[in-house]
Gaussian input, Z-matrix of N, CA and C with variables (Angstrom, degrees):
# hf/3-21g

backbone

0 1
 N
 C     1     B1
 C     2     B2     1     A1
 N     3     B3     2     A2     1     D1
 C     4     B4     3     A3     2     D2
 C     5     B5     4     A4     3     D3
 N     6     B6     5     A5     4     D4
 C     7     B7     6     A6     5     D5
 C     8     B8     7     A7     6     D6
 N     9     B9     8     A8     7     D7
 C    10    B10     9     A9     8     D8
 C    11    B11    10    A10     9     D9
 N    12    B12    11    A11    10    D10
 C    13    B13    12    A12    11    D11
 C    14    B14    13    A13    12    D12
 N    15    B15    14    A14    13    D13
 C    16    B16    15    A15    14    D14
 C    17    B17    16    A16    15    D15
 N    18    B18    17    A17    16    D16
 C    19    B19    18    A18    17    D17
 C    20    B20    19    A19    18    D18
 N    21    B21    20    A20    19    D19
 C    22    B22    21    A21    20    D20
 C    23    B23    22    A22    21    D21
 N    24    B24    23    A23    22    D22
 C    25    B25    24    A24    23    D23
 C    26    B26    25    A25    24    D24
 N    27    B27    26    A26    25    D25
 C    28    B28    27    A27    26    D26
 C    29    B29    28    A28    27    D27
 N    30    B30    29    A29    28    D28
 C    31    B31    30    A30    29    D29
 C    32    B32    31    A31    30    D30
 N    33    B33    32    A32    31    D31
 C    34    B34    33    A33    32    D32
 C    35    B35    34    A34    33    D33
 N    36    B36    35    A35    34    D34
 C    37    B37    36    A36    35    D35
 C    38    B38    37    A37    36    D36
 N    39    B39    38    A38    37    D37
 C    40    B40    39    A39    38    D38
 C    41    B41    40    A40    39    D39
 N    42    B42    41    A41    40    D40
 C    43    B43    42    A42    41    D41
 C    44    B44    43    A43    42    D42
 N    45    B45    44    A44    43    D43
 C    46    B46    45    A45    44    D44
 C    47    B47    46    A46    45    D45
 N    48    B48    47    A47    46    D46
 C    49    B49    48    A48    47    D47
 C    50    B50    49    A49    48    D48
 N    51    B51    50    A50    49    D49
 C    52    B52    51    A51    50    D50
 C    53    B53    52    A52    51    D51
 N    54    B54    53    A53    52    D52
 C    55    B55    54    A54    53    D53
 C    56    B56    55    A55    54    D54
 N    57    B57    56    A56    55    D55
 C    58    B58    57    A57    56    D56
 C    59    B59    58    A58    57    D57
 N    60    B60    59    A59    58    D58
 C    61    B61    60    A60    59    D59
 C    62    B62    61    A61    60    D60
 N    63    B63    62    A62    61    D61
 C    64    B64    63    A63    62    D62
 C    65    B65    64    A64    63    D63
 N    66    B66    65    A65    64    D64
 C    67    B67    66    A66    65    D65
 C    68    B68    67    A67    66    D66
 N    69    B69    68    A68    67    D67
 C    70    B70    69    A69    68    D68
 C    71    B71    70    A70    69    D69
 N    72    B72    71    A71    70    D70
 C    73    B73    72    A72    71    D71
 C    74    B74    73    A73    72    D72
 N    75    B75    74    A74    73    D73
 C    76    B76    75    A75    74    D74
 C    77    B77    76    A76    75    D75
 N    78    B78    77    A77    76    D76
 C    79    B79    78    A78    77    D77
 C    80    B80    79    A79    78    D78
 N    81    B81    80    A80    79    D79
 C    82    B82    81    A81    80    D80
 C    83    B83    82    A82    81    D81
 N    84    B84    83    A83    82    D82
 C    85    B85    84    A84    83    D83
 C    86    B86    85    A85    84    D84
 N    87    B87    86    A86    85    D85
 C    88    B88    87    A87    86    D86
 C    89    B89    88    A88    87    D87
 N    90    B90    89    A89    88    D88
 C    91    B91    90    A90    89    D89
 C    92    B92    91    A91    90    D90
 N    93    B93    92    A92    91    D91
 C    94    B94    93    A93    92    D92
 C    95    B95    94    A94    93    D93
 N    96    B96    95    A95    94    D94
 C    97    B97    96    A96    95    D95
 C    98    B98    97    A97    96    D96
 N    99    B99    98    A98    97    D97
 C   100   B100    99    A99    98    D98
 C   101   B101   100   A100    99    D99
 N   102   B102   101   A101   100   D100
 C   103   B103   102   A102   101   D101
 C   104   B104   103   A103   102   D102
 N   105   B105   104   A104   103   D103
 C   106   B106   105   A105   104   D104
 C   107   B107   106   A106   105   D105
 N   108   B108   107   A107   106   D106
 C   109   B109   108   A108   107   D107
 C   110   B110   109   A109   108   D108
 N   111   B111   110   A110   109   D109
 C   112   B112   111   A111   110   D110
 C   113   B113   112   A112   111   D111
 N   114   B114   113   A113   112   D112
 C   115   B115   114   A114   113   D113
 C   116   B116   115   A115   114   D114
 N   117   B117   116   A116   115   D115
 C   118   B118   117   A117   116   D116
 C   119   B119   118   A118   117   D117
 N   120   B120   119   A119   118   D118
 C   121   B121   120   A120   119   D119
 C   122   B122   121   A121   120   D120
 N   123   B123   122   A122   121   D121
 C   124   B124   123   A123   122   D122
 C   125   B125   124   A124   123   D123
 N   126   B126   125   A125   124   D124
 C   127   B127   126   A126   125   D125
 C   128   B128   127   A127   126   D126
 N   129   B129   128   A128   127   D127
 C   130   B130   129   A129   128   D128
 C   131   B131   130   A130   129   D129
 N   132   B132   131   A131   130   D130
 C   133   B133   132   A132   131   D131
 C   134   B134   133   A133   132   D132
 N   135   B135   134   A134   133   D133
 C   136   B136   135   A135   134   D134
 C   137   B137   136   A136   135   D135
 N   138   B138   137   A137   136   D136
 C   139   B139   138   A138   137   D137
 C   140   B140   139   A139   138   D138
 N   141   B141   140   A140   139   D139
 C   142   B142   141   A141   140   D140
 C   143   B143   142   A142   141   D141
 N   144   B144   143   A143   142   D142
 C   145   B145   144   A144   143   D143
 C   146   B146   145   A145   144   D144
 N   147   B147   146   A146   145   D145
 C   148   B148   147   A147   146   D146
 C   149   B149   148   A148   147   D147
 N   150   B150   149   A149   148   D148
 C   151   B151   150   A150   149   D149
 C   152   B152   151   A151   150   D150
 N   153   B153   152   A152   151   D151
 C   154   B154   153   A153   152   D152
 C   155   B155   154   A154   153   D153
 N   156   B156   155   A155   154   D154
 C   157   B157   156   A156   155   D155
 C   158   B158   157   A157   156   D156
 N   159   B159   158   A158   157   D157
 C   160   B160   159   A159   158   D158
 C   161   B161   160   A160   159   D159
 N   162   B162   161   A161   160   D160
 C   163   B163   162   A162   161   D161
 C   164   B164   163   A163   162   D162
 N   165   B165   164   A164   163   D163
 C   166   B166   165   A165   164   D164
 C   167   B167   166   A166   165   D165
 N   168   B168   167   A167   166   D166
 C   169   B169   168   A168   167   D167
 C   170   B170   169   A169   168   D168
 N   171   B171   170   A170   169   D169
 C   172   B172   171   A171   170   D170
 C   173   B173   172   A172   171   D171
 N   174   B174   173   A173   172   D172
 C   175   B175   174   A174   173   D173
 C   176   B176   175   A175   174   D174
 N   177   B177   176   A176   175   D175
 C   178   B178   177   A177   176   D176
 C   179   B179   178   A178   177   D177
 N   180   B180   179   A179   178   D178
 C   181   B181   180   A180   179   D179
 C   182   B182   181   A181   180   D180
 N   183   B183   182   A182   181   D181
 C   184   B184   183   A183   182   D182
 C   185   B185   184   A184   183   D183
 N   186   B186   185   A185   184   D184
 C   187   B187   186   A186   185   D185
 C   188   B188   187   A187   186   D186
 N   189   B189   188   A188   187   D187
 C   190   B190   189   A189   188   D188
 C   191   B191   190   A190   189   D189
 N   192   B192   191   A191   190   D190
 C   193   B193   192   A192   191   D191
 C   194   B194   193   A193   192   D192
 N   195   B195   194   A194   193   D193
 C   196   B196   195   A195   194   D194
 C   197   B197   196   A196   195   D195
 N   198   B198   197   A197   196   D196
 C   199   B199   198   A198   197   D197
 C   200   B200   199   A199   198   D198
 N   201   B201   200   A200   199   D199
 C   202   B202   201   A201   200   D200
 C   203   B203   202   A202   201   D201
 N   204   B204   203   A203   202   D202
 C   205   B205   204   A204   203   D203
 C   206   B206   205   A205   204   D204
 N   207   B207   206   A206   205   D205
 C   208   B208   207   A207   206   D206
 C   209   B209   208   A208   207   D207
 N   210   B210   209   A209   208   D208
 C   211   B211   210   A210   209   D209
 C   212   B212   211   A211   210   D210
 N   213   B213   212   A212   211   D211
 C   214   B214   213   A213   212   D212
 C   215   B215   214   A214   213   D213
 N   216   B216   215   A215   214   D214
 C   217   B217   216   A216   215   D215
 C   218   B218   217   A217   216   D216
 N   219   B219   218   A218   217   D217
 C   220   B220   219   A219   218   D218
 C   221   B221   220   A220   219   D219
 N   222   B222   221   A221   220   D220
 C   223   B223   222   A222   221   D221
 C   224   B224   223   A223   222   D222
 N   225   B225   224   A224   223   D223
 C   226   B226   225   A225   224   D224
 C   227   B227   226   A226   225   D225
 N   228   B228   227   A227   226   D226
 C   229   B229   228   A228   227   D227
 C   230   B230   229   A229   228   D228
 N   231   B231   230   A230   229   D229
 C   232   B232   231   A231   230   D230
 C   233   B233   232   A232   231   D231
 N   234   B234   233   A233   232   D232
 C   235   B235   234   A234   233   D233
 C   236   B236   235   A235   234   D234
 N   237   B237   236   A236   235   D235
 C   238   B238   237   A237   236   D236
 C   239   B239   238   A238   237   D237
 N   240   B240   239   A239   238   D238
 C   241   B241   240   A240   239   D239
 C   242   B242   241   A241   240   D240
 N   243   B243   242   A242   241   D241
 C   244   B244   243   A243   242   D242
 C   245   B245   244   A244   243   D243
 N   246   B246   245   A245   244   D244
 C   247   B247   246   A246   245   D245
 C   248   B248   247   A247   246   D246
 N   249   B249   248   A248   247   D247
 C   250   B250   249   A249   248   D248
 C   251   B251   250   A250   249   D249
 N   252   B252   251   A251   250   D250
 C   253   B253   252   A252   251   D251
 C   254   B254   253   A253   252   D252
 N   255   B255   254   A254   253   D253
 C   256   B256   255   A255   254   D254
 C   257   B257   256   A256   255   D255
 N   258   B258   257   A257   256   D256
 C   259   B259   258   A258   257   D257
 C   260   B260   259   A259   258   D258
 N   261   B261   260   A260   259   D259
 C   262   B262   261   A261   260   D260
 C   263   B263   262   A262   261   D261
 N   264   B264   263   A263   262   D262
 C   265   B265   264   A264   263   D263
 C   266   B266   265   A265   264   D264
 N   267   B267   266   A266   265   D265
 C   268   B268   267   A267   266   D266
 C   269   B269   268   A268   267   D267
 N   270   B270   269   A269   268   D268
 C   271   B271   270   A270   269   D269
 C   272   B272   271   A271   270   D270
 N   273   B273   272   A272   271   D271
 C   274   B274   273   A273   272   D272
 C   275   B275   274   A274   273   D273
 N   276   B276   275   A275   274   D274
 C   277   B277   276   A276   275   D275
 C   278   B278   277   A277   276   D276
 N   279   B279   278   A278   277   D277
 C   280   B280   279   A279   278   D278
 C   281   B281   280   A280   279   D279
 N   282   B282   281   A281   280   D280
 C   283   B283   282   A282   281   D281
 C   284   B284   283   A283   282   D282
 N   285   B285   284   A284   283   D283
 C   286   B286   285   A285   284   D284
 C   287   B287   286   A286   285   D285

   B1=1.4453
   B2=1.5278
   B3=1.5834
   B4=1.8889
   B5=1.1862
   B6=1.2291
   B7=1.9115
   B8=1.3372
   B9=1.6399
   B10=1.5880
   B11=1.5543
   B12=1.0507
   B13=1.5576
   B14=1.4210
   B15=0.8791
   B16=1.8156
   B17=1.3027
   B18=1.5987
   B19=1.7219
   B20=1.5087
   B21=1.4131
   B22=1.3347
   B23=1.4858
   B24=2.0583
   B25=1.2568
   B26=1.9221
   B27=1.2771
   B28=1.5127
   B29=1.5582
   B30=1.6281
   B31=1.8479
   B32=1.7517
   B33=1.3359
   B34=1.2579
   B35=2.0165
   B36=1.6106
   B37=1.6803
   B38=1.7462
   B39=1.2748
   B40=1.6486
   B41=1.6022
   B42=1.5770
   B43=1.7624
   B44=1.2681
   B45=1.2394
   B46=1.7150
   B47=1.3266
   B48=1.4715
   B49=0.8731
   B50=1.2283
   B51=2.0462
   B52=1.0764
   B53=1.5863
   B54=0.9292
   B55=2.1713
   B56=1.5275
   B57=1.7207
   B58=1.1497
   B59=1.6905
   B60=1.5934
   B61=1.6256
   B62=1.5781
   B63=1.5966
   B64=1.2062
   B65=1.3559
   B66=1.3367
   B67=1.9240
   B68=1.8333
   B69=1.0379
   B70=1.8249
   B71=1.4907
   B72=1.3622
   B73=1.6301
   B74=1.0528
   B75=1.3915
   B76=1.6019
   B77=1.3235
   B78=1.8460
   B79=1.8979
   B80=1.2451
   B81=1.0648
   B82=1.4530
   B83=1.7108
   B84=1.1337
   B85=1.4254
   B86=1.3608
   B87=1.6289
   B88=1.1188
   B89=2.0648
   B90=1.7239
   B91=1.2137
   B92=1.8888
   B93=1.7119
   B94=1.3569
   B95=1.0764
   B96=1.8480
   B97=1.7507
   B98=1.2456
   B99=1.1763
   B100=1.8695
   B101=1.4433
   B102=1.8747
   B103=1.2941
   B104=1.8174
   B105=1.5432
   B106=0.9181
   B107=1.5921
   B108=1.2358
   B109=1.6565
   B110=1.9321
   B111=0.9748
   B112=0.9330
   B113=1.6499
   B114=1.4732
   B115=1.6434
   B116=1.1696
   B117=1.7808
   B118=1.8038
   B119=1.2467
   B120=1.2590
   B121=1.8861
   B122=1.9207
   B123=1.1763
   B124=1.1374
   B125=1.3289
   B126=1.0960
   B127=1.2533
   B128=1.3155
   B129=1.4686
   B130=1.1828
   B131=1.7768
   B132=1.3187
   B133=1.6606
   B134=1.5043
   B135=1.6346
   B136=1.6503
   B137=0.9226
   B138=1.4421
   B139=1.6336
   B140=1.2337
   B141=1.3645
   B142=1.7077
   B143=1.4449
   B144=1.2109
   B145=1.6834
   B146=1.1721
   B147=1.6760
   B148=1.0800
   B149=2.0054
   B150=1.0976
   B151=1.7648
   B152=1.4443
   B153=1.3666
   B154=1.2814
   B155=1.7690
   B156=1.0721
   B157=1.2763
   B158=1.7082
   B159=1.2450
   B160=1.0391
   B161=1.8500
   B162=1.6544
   B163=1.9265
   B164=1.4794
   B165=1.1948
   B166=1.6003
   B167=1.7815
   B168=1.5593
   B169=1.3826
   B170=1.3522
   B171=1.1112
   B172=1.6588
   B173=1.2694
   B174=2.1252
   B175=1.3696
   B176=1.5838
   B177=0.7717
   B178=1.5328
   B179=1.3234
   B180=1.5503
   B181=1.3505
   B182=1.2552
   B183=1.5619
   B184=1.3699
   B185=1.2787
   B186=1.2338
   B187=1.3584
   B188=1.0806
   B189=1.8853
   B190=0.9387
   B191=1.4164
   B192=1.2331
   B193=1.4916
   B194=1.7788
   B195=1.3261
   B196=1.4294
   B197=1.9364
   B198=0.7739
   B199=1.8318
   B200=1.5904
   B201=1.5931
   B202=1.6293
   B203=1.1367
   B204=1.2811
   B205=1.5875
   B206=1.0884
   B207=1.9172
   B208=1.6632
   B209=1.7548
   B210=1.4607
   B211=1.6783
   B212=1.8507
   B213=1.4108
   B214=1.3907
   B215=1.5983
   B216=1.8754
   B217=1.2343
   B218=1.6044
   B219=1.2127
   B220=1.6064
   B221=1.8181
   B222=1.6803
   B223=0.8961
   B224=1.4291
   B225=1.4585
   B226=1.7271
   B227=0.8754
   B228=1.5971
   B229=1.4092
   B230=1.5666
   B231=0.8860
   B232=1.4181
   B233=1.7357
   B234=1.4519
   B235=1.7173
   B236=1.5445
   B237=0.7928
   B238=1.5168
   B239=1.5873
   B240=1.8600
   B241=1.8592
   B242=1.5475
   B243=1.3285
   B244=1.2854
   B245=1.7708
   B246=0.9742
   B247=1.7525
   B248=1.3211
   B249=2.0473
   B250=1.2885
   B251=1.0003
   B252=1.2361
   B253=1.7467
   B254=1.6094
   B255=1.3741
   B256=1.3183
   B257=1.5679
   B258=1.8019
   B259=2.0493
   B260=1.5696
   B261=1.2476
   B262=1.8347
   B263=1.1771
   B264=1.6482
   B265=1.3415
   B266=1.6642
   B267=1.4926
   B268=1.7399
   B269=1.6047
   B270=1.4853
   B271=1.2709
   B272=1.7237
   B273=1.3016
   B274=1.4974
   B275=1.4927
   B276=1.4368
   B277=1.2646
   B278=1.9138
   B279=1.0894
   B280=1.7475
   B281=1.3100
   B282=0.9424
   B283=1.9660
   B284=1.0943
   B285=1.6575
   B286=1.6085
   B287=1.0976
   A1=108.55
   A2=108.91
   A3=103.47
   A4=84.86
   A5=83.76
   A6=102.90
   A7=116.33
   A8=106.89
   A9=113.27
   A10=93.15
   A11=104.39
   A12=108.64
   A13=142.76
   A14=98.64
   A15=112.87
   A16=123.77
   A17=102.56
   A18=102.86
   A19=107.16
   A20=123.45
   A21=111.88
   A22=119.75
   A23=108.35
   A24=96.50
   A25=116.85
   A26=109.11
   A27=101.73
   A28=101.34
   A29=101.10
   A30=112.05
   A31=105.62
   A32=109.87
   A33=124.47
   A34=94.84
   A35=103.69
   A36=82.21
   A37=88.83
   A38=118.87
   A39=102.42
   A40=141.56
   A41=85.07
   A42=105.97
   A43=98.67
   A44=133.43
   A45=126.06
   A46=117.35
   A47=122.73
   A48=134.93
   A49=121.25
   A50=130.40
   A51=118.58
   A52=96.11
   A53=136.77
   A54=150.78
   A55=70.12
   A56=112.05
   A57=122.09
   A58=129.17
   A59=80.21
   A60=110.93
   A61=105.41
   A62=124.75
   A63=142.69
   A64=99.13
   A65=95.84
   A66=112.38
   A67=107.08
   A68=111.14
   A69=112.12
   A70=82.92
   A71=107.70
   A72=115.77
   A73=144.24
   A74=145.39
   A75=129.87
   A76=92.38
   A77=76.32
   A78=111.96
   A79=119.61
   A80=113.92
   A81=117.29
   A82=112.55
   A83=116.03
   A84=119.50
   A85=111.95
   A86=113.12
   A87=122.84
   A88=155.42
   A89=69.46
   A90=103.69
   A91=130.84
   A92=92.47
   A93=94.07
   A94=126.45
   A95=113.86
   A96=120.20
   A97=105.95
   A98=114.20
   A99=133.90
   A100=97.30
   A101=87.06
   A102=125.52
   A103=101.37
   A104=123.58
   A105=121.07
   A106=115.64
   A107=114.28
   A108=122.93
   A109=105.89
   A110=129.22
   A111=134.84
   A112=111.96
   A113=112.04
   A114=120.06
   A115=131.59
   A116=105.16
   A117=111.15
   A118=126.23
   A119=113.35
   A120=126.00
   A121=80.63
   A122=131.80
   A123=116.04
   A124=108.59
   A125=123.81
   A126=128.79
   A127=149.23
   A128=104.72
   A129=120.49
   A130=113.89
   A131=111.10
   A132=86.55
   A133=132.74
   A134=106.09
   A135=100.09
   A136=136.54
   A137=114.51
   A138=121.28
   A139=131.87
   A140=107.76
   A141=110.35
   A142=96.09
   A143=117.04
   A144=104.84
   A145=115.65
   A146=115.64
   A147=100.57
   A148=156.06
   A149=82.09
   A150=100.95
   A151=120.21
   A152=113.54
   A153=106.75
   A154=118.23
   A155=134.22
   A156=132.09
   A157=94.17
   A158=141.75
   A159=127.97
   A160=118.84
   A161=97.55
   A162=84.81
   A163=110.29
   A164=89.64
   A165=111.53
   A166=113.58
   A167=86.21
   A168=106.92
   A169=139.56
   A170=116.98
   A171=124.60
   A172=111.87
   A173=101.36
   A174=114.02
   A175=114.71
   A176=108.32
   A177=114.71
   A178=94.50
   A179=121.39
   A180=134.86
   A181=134.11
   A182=118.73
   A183=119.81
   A184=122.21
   A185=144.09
   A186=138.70
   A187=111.74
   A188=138.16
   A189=150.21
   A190=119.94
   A191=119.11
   A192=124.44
   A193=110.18
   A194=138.86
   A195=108.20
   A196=101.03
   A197=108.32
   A198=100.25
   A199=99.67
   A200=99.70
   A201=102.79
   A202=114.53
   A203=113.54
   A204=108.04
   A205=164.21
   A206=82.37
   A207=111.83
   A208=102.63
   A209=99.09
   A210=118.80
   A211=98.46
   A212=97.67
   A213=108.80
   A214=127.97
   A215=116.65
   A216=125.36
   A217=126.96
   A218=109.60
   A219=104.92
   A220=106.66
   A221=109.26
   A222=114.74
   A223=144.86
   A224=99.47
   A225=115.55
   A226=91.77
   A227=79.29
   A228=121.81
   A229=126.75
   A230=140.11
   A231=142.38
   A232=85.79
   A233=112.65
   A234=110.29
   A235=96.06
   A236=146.57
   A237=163.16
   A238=130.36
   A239=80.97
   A240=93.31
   A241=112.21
   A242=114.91
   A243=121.26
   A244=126.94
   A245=110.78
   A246=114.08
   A247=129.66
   A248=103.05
   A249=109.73
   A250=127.95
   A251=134.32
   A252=134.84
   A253=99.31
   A254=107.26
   A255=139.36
   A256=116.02
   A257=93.03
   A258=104.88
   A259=93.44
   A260=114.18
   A261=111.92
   A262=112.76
   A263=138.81
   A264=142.12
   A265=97.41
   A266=123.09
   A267=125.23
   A268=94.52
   A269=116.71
   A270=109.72
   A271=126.43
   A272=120.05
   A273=112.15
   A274=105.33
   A275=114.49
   A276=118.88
   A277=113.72
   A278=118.24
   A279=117.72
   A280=107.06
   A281=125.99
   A282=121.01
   A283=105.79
   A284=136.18
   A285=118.07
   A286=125.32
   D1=153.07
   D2=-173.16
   D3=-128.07
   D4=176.95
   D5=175.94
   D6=-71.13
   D7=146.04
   D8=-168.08
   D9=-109.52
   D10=170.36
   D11=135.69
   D12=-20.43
   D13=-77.35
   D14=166.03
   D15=-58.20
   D16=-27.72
   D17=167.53
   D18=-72.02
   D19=-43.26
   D20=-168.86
   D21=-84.23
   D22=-8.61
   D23=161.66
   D24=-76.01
   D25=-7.27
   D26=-159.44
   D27=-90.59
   D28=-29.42
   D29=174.06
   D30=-48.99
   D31=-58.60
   D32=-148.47
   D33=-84.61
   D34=-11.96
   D35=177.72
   D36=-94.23
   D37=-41.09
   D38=171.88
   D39=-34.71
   D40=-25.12
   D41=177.01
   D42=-96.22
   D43=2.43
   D44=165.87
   D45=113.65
   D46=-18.47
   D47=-171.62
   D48=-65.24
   D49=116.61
   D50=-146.43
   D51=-138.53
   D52=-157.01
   D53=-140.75
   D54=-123.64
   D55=125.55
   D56=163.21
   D57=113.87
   D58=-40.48
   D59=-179.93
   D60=-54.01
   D61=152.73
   D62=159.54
   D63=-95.98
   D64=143.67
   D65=-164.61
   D66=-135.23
   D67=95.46
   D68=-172.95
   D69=-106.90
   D70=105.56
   D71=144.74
   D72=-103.23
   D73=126.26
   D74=161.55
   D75=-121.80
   D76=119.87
   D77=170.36
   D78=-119.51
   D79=142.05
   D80=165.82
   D81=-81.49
   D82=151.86
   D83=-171.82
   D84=-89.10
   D85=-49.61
   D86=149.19
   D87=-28.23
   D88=-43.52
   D89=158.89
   D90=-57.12
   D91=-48.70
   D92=175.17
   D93=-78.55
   D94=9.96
   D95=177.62
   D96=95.73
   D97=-173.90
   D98=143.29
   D99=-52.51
   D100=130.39
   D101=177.12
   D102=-96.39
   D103=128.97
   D104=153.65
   D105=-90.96
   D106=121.35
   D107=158.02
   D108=85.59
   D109=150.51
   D110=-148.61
   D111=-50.20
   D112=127.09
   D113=-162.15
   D114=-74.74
   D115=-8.20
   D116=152.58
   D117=-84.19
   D118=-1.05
   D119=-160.50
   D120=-111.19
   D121=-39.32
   D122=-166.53
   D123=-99.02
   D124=-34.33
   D125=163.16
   D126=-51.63
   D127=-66.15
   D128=158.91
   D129=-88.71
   D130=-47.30
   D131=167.19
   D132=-61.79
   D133=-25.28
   D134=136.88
   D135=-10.21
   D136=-94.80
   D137=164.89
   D138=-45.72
   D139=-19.31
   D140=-177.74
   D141=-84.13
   D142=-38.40
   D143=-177.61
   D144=-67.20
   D145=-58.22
   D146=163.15
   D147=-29.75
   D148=-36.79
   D149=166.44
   D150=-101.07
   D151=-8.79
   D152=165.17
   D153=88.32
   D154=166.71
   D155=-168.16
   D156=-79.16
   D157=-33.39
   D158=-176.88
   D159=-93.67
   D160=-12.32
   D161=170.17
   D162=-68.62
   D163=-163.53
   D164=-177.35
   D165=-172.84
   D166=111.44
   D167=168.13
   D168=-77.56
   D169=114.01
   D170=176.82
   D171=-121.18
   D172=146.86
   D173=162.54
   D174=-166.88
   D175=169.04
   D176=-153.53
   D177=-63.40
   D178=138.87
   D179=152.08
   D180=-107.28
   D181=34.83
   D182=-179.62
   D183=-11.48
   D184=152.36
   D185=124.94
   D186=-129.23
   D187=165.29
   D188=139.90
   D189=-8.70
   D190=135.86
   D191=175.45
   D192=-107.66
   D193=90.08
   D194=-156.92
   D195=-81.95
   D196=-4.41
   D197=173.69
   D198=-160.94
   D199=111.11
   D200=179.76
   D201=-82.94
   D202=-14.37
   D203=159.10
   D204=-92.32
   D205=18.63
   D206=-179.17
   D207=-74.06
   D208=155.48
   D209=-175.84
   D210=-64.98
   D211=-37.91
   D212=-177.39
   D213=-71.94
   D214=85.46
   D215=-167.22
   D216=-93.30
   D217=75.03
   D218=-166.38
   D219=-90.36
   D220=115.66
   D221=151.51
   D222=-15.47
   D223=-73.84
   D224=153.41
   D225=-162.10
   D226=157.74
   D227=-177.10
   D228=-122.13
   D229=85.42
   D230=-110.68
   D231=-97.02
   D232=-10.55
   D233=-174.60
   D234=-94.37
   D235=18.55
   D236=-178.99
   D237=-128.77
   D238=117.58
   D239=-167.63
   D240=-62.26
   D241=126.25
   D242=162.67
   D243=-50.99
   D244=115.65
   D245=173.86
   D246=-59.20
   D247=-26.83
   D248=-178.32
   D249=-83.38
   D250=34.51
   D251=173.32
   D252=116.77
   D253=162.35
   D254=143.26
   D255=-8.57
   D256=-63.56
   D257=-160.00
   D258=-74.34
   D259=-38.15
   D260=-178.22
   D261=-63.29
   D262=-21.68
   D263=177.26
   D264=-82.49
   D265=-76.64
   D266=152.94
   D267=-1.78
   D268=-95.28
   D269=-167.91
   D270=-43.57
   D271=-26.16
   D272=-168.76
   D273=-85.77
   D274=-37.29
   D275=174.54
   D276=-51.68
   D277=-4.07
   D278=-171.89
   D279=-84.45
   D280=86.36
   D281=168.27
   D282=-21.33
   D283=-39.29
   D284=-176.40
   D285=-66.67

């Protein structure tokens, strides 16, 4: 059996994590094992439950720079694959 949903909301209220709270994670995806049932609904709606309609989740979205010494500095770029894992791609894909 892998982790559901409900396991990672019940982990993350054991670790304190409460309705309101700001949540900066870097996770490994891997890390959290076998995923039961589809891995944006458990994952990231995970976290959304967990924090509630008023937190807000952040985590690093690296990407590639292909010339750092261009004049041209884009923050993000939302057409650009993230370097930092799995959960940072999960995360960009969320309309919220």
């Amino acid at each position: 059996m892998g982790l559901s949903r409900k396991d990672l909301v019940e982990s993350l209220r054991r670790a304190g994590v409460r309705d309101g709270d700001v949540l900066y994670i870097r996770a490994s995806l891997g890390a959290l094992g076998r995923i039961d049932g589809d891995i944006f609904d458990v994952v990231i709606g995970g976290l959304r439950e967990a924090v509630g309609p008023s937190g807000t989740i952040l985590a690093p979205t690296f990407n590639k720079i292909s010339n750092i010494f261009s004049r041209r500095r884009e923050v993000l770029d939302l057409k650009s694959t993230p370097i930092s894992g799995a959960v940072s791609k999960l995360l960009l894909r969320d309309p919220e």
